[in-house]
N, CA, C and O atoms as a DFTB+ gen file, in Angstrom:
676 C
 N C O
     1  1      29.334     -29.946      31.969
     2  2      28.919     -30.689      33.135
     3  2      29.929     -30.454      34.255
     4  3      31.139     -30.552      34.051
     5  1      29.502     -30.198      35.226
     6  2      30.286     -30.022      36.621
     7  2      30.531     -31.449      37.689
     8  3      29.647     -32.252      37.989
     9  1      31.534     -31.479      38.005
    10  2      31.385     -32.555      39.000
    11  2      31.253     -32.025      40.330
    12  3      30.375     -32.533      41.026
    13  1      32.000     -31.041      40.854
    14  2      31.468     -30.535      42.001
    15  2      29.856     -29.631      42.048
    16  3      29.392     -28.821      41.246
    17  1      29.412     -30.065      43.076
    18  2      27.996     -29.688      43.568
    19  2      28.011     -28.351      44.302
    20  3      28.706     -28.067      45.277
    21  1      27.156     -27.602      43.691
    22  2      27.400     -26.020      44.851
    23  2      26.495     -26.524      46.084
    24  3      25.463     -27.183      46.212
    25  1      27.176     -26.044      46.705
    26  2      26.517     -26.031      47.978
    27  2      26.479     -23.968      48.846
    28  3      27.390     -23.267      49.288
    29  1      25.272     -23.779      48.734
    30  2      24.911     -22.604      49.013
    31  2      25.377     -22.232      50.511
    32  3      25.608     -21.095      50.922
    33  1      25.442     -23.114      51.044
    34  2      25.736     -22.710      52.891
    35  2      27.461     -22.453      52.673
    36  3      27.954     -22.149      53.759
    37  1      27.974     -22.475      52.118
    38  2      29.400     -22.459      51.498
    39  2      29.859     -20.971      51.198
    40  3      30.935     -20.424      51.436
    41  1      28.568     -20.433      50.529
    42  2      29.224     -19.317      49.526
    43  2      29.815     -17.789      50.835
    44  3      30.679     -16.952      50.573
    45  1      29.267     -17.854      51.726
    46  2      30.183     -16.659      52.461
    47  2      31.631     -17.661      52.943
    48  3      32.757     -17.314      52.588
    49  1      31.472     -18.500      53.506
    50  2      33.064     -18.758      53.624
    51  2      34.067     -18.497      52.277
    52  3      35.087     -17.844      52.060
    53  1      33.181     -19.386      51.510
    54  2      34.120     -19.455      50.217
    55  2      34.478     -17.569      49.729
    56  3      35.535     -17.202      49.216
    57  1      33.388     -16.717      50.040
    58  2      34.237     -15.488      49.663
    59  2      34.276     -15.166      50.601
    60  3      33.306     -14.408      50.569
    61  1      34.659     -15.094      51.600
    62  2      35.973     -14.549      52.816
    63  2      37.368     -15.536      52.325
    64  3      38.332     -14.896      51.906
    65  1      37.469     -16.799      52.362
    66  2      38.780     -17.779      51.755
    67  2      38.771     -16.518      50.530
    68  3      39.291     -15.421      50.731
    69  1      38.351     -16.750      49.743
    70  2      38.596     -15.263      48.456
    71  2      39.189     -14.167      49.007
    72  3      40.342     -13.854      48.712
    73  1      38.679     -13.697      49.595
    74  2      39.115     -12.185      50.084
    75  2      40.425     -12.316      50.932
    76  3      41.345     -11.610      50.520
    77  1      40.600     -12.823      51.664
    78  2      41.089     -12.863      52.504
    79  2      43.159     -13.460      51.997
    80  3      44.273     -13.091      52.370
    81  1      42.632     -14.491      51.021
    82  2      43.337     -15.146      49.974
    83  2      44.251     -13.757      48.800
    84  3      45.468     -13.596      48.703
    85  1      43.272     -13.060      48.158
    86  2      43.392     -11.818      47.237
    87  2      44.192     -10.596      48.731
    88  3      45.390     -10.343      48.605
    89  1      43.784     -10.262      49.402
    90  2      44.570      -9.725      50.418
    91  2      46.291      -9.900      50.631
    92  3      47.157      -9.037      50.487
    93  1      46.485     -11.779      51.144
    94  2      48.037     -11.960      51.302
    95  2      48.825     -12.163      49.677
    96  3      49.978     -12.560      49.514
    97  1      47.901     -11.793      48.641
    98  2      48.641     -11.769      47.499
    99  2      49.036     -10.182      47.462
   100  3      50.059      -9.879      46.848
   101  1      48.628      -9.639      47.797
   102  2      48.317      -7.881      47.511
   103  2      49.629      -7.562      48.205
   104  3      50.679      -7.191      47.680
   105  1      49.276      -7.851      49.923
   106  2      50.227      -8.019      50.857
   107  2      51.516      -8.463      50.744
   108  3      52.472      -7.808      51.159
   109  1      51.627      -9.732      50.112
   110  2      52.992      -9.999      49.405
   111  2      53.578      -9.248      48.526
   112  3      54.794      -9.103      48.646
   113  1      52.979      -8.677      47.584
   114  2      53.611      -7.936      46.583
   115  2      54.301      -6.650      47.146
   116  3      55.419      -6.141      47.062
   117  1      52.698      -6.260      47.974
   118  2      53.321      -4.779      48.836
   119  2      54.960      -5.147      49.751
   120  3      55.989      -4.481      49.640
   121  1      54.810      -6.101      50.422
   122  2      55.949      -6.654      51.327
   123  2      57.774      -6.824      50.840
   124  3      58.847      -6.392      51.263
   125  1      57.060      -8.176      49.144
   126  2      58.418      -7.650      48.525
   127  2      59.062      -6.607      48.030
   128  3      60.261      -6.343      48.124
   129  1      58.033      -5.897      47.383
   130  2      58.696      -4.419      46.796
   131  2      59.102      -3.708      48.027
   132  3      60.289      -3.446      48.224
   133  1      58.187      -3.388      48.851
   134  2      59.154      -2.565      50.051
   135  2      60.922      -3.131      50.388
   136  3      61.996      -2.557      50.209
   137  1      60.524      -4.693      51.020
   138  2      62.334      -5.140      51.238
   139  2      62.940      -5.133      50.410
   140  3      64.128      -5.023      50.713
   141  1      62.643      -5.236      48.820
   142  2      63.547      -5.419      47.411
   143  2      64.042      -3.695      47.301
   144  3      64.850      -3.292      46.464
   145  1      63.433      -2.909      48.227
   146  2      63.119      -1.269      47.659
   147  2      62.872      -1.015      46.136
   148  3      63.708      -0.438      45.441
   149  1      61.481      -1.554      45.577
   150  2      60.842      -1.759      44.181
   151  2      59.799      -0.407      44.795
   152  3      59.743       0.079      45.924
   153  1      58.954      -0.029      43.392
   154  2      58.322       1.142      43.461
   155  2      57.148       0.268      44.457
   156  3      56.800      -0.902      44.305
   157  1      56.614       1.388      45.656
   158  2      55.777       1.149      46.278
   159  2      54.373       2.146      46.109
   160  3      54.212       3.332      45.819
   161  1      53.509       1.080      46.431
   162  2      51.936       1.765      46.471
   163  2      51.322       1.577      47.930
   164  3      51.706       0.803      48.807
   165  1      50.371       2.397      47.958
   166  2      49.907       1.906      49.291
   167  2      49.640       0.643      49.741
   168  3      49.027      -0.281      49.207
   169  1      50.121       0.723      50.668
   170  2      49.980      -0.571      51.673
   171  2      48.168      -1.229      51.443
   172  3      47.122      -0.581      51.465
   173  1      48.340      -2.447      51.271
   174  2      46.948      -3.031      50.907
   175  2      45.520      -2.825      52.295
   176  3      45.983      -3.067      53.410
   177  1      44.929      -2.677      52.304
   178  2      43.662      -2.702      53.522
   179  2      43.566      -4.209      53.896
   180  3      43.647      -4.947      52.914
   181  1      43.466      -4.612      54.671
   182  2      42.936      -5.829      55.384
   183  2      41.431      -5.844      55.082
   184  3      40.842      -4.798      55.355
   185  1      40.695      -6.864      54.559
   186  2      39.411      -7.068      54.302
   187  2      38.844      -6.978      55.560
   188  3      39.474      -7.090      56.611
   189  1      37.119      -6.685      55.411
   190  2      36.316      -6.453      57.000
   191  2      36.595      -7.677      57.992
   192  3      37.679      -8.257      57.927
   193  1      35.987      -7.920      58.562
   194  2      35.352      -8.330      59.772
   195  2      36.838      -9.649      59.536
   196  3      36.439     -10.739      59.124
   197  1      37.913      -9.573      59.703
   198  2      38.975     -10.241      60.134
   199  2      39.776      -9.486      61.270
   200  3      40.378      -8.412      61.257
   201  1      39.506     -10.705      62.540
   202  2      40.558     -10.350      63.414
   203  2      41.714     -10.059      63.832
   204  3      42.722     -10.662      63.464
   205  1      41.708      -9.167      64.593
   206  2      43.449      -8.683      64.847
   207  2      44.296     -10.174      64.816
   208  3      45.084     -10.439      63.909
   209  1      44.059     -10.930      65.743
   210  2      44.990     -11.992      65.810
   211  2      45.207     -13.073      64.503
   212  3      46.213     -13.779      64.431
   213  1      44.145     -13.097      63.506
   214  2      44.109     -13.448      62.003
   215  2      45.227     -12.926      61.385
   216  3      46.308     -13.461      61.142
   217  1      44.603     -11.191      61.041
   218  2      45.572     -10.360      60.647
   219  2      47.313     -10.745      61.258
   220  3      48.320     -11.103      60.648
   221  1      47.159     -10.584      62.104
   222  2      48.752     -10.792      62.758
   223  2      49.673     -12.028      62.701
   224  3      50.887     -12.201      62.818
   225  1      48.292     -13.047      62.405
   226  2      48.930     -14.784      61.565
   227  2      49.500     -14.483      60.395
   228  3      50.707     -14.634      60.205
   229  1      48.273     -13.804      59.062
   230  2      48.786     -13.202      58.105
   231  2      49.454     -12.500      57.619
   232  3      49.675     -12.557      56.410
   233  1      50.140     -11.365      58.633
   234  2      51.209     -10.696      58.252
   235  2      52.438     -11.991      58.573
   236  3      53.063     -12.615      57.716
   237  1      52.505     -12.100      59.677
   238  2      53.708     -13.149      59.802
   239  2      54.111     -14.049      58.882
   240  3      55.311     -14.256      58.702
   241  1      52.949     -14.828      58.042
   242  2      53.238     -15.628      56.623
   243  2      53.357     -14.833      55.881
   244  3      54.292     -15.262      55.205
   245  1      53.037     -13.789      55.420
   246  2      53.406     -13.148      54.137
   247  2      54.887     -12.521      54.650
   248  3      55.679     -12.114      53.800
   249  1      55.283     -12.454      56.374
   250  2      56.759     -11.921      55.986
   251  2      57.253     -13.079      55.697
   252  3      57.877     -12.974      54.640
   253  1      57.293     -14.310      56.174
   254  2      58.147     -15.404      56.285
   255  2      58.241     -15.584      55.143
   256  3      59.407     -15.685      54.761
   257  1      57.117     -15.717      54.027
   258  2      57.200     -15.925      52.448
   259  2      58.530     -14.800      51.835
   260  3      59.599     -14.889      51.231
   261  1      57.776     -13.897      52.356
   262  2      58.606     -12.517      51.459
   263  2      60.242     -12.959      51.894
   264  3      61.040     -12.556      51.048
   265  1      60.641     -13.423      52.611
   266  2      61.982     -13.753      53.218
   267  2      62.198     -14.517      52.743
   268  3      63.195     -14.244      52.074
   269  1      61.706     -16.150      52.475
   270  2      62.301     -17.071      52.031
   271  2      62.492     -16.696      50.364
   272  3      63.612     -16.720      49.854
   273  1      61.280     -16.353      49.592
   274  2      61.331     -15.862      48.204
   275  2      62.654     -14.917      48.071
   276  3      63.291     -15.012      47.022
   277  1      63.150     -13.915      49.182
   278  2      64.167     -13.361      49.018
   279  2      65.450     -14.150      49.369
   280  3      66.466     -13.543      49.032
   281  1      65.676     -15.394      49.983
   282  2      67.121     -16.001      50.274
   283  2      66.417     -17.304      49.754
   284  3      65.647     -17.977      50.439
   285  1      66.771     -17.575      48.471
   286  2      66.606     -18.705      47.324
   287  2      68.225     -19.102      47.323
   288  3      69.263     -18.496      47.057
   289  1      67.899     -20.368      47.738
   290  2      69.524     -21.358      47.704
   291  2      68.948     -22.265      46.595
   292  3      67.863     -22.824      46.439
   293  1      69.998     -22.200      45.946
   294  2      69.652     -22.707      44.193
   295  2      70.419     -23.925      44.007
   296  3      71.463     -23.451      43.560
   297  1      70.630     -25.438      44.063
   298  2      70.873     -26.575      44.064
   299  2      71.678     -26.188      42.291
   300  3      70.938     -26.258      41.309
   301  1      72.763     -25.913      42.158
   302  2      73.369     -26.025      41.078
   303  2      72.954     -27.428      40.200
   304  3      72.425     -27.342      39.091
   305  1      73.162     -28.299      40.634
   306  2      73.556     -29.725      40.271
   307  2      72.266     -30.341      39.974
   308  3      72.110     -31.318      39.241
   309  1      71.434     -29.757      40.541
   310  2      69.864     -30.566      40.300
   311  2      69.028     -29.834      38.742
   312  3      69.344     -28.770      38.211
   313  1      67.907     -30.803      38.283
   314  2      67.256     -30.318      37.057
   315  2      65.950     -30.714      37.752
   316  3      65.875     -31.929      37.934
   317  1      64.813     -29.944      38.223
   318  2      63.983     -30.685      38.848
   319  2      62.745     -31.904      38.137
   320  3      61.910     -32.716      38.536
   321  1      63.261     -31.413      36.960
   322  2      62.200     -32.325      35.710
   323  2      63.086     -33.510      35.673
   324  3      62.696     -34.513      35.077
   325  1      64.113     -33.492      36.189
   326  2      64.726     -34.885      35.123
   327  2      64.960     -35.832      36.639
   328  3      65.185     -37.032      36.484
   329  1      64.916     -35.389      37.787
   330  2      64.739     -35.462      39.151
   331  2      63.082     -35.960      39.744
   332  3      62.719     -36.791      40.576
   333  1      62.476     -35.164      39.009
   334  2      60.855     -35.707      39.162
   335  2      60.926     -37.424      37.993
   336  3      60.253     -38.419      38.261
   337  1      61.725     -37.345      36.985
   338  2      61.400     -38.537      36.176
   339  2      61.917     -39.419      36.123
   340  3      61.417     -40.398      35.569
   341  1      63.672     -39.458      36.918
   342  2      64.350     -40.384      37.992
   343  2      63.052     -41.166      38.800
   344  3      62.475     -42.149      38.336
   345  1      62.724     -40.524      40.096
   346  2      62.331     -40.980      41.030
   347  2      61.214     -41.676      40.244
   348  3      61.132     -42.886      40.451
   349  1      60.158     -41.035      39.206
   350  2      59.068     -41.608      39.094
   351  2      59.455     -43.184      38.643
   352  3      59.034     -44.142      39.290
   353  1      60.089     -43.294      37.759
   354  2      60.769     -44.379      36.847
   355  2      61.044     -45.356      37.856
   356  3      60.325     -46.314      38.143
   357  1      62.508     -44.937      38.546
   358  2      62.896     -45.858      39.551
   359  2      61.742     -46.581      40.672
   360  3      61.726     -47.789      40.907
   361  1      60.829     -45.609      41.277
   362  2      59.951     -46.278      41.640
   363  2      59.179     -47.346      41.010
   364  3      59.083     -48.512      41.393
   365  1      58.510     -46.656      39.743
   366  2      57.805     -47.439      39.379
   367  2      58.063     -48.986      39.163
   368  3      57.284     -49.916      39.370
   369  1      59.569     -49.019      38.617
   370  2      60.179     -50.499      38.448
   371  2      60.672     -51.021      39.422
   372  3      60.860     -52.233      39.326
   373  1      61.101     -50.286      40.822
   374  2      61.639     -50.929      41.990
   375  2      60.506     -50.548      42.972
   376  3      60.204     -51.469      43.731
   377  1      59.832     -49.435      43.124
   378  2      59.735     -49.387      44.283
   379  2      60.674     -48.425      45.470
   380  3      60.714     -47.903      46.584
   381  1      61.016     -48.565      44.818
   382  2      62.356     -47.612      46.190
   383  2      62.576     -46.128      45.533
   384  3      62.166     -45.699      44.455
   385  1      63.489     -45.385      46.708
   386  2      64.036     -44.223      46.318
   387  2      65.374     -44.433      44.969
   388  3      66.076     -45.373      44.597
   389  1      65.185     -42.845      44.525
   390  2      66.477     -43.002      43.588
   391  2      67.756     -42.607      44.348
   392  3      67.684     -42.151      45.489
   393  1      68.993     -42.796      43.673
   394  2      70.028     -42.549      44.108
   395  2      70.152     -40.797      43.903
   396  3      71.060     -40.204      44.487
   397  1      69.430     -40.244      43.263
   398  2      69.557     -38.653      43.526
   399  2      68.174     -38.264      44.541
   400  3      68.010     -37.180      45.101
   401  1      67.416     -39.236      44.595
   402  2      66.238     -38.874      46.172
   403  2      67.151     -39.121      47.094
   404  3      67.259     -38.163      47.858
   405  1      68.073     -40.280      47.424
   406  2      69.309     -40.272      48.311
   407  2      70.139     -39.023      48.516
   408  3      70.117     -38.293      49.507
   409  1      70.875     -38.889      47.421
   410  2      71.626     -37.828      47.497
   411  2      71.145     -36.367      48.226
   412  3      71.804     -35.808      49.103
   413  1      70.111     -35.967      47.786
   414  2      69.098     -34.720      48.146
   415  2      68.958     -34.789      49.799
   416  3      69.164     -33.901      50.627
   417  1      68.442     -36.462      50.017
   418  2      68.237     -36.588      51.392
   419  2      69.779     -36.557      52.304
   420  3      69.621     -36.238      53.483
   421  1      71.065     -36.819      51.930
   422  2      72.409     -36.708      52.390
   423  2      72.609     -35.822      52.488
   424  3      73.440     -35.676      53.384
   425  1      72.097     -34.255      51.709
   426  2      72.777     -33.427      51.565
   427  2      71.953     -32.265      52.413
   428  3      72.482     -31.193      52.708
   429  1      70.584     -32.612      52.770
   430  2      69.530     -31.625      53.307
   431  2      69.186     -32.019      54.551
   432  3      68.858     -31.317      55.508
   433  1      69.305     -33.429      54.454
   434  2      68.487     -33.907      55.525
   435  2      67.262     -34.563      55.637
   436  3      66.559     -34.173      54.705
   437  1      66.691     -35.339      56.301
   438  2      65.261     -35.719      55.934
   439  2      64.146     -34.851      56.709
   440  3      64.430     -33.891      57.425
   441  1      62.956     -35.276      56.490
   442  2      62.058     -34.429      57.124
   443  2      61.175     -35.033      57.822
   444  3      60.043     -34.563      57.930
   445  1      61.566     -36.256      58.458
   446  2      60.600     -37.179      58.893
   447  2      61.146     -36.635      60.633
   448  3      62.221     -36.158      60.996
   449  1      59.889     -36.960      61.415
   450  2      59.992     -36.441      62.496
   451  2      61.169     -37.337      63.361
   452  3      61.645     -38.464      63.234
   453  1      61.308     -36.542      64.027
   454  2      62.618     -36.876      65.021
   455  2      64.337     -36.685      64.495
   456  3      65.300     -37.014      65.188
   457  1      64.411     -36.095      63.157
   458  2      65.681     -35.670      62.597
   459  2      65.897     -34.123      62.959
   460  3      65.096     -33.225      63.216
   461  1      67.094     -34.159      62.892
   462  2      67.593     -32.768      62.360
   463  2      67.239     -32.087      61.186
   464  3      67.601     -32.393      60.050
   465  1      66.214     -30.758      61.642
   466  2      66.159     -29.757      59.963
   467  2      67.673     -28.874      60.306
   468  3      67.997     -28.210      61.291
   469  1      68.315     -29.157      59.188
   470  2      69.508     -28.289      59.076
   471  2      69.703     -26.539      58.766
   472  3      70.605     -25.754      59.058
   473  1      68.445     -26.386      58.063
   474  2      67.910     -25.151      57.080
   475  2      66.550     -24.201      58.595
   476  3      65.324     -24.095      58.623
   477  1      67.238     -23.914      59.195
   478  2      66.427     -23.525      60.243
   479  2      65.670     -21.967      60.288
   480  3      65.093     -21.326      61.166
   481  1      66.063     -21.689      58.585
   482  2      65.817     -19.629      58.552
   483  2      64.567     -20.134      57.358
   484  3      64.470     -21.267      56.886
   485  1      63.714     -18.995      57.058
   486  2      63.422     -19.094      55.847
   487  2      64.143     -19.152      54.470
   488  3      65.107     -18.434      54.205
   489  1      63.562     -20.128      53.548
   490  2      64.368     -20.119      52.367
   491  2      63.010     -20.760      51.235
   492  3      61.924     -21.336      51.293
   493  1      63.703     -20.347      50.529
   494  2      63.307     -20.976      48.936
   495  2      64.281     -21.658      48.467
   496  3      65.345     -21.116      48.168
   497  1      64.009     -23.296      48.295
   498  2      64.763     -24.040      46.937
   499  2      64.662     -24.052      45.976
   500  3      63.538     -24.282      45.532
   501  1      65.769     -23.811      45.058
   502  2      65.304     -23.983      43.828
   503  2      66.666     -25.040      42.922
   504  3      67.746     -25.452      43.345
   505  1      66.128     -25.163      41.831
   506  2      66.778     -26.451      40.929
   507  2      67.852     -24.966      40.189
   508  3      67.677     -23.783      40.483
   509  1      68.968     -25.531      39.162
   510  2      69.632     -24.641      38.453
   511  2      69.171     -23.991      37.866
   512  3      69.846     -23.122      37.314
   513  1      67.713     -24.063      37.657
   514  2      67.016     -23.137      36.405
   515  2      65.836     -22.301      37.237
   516  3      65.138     -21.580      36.524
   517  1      65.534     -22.316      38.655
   518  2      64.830     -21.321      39.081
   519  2      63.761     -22.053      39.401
   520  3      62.696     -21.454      39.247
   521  1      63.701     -22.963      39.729
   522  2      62.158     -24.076      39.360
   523  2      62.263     -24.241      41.451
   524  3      63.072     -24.734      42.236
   525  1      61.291     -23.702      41.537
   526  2      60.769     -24.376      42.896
   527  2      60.607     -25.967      43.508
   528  3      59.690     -26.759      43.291
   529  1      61.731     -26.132      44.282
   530  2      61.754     -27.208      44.620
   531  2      61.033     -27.424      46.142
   532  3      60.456     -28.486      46.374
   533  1      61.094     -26.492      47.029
   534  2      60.796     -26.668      48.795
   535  2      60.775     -25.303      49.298
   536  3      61.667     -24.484      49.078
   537  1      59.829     -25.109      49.914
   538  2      59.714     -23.983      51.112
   539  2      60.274     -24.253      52.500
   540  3      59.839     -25.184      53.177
   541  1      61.006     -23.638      52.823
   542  2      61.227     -23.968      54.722
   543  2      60.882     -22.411      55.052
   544  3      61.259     -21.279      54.747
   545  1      59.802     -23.160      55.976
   546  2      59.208     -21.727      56.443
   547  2      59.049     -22.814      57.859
   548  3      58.218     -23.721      57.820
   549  1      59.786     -22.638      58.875
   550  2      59.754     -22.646      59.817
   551  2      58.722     -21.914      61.179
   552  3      58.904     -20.771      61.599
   553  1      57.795     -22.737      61.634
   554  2      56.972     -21.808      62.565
   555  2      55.986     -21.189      61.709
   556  3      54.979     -20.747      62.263
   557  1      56.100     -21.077      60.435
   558  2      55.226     -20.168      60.032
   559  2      53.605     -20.350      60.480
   560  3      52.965     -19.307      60.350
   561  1      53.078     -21.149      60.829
   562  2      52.012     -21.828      61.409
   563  2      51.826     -21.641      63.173
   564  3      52.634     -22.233      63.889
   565  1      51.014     -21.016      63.643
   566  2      51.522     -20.522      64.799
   567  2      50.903     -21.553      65.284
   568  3      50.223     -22.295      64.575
   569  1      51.150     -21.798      67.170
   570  2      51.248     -22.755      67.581
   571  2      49.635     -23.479      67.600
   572  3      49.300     -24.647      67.401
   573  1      49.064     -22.625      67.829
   574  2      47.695     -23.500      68.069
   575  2      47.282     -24.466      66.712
   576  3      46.847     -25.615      66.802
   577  1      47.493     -23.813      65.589
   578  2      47.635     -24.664      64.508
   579  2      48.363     -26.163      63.966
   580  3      48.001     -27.200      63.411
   581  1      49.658     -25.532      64.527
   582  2      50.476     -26.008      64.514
   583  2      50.106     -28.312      65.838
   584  3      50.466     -29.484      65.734
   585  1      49.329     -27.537      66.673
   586  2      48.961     -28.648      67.385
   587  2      47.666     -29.389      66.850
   588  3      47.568     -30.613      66.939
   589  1      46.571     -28.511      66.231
   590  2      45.757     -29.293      65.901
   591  2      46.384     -29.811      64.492
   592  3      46.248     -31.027      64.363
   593  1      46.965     -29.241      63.529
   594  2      46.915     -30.649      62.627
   595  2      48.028     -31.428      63.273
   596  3      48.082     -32.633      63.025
   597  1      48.852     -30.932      64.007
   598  2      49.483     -32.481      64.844
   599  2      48.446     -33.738      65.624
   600  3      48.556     -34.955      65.475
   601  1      47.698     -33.187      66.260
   602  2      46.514     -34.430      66.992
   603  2      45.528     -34.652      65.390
   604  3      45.046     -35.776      65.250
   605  1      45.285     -33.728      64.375
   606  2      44.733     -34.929      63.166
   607  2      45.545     -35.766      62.702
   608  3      45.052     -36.824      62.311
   609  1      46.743     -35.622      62.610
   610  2      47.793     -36.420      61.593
   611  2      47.743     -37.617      62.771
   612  3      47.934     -38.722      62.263
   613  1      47.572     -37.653      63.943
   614  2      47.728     -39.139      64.761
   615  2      46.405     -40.075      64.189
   616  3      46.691     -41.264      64.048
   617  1      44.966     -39.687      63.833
   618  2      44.434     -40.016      63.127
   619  2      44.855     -40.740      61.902
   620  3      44.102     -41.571      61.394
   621  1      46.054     -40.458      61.388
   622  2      46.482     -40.933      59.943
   623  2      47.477     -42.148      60.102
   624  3      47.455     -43.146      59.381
   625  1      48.476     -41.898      61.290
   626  2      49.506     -43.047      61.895
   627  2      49.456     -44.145      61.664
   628  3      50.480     -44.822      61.580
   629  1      47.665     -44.876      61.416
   630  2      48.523     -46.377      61.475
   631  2      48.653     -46.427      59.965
   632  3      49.690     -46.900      59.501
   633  1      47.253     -45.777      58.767
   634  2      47.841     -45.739      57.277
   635  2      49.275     -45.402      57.029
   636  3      50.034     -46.151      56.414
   637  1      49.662     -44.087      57.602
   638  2      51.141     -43.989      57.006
   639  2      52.104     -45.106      56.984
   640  3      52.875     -45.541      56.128
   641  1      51.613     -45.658      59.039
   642  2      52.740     -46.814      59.103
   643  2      52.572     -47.680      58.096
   644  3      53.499     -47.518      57.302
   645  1      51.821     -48.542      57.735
   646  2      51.512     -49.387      57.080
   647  2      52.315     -49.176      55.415
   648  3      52.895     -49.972      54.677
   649  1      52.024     -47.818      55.318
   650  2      52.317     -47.393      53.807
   651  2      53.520     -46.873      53.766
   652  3      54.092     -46.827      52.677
   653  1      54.108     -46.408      54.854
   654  2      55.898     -45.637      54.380
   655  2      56.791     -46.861      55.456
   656  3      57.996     -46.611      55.434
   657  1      56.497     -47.901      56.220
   658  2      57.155     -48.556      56.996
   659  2      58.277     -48.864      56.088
   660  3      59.333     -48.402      56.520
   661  1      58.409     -49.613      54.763
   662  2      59.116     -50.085      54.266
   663  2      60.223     -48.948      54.035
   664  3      61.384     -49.311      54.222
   665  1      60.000     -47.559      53.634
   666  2      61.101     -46.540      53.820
   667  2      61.987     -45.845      54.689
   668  3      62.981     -45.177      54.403
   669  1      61.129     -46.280      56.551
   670  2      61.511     -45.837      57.206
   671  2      62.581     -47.223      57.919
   672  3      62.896     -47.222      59.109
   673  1      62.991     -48.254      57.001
   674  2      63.554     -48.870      57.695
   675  2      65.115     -48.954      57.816
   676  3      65.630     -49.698      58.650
């Protein structure tokens, strides 16, 4: 039994999102092996009927990826499993942040608007064991994007307030 419903007016978007998706994986691979200098194959084709200025979004995220995946700053001190089961715990019985969600936030910075991001290049975080903790991909979202989900997220403002007020105090 399925819970999602096909919906037929769907199926060309949904395979262009496919294609287009299978492309910046191709693209990535091609991207890292070139900067890693790993054995290279031809450069991947761009699927049809995508625009130059698409294309030129998509190369820009797959470099910014390929960059941050290549300068991984690795949090010695952190375990991200035992860090995910801190916070869950502590919440669950208080409510609040843990003293290593503190710490993380002392040491990085927060990400709530109107702070300082300290980490201003691409990067990959990771825990002592290689475990993906955060992407900073800066800009990677070019601007027009970048503004419309800013005017949706004002849509969301008074839920958030309501729901993170107590953290932001």
């Amino acid at each position: 039994m399925t819970l999602a419903m096909h919906d037929p007016g769907n199926d060309n978007v949904n395979q262009f999102v496919d294609t287009v998706s299978a492309f910046m994986v191709d693209l990535f691979r091609f991207c890292l092996a070139k900067k890693s200098n790993g054995p290279l194959g031809p450069p991947p084709n761009p699927p049809p009927h995508v625009s130059a200025q698409l294309l030129s979004e998509i190369k820009q995220i797959v470099d910014m990826l390929v960059t941050a995946y290549l300068r991984v700053v690795y949090i010695e001190t952190w375990n991200l499993e035992e860090y995910c089961r801190d916070c869950i715990e502590k919440r669950l019985r208080d409510g609040m942040y843990s003293d290593r969600e503190k710490a993380m936030s002392d040491q990085w910075g927060t990400w709530i608007p109107g702070t300082r991001v300290r980490l201003q290049s691409p990067r990959m975080i990771a825990d002592r064991y290689g475990r993906v903790m955060a992407w900073i991909l800066p800009n990677v979202l070019p601007p027009r994007i970048q503004v419309a989900l800013f005017d949706a997220a004002k849509l969301c403002e008074p839920w958030l307030a309501r729901k993170y007020n107590k953290y932001l105090r």
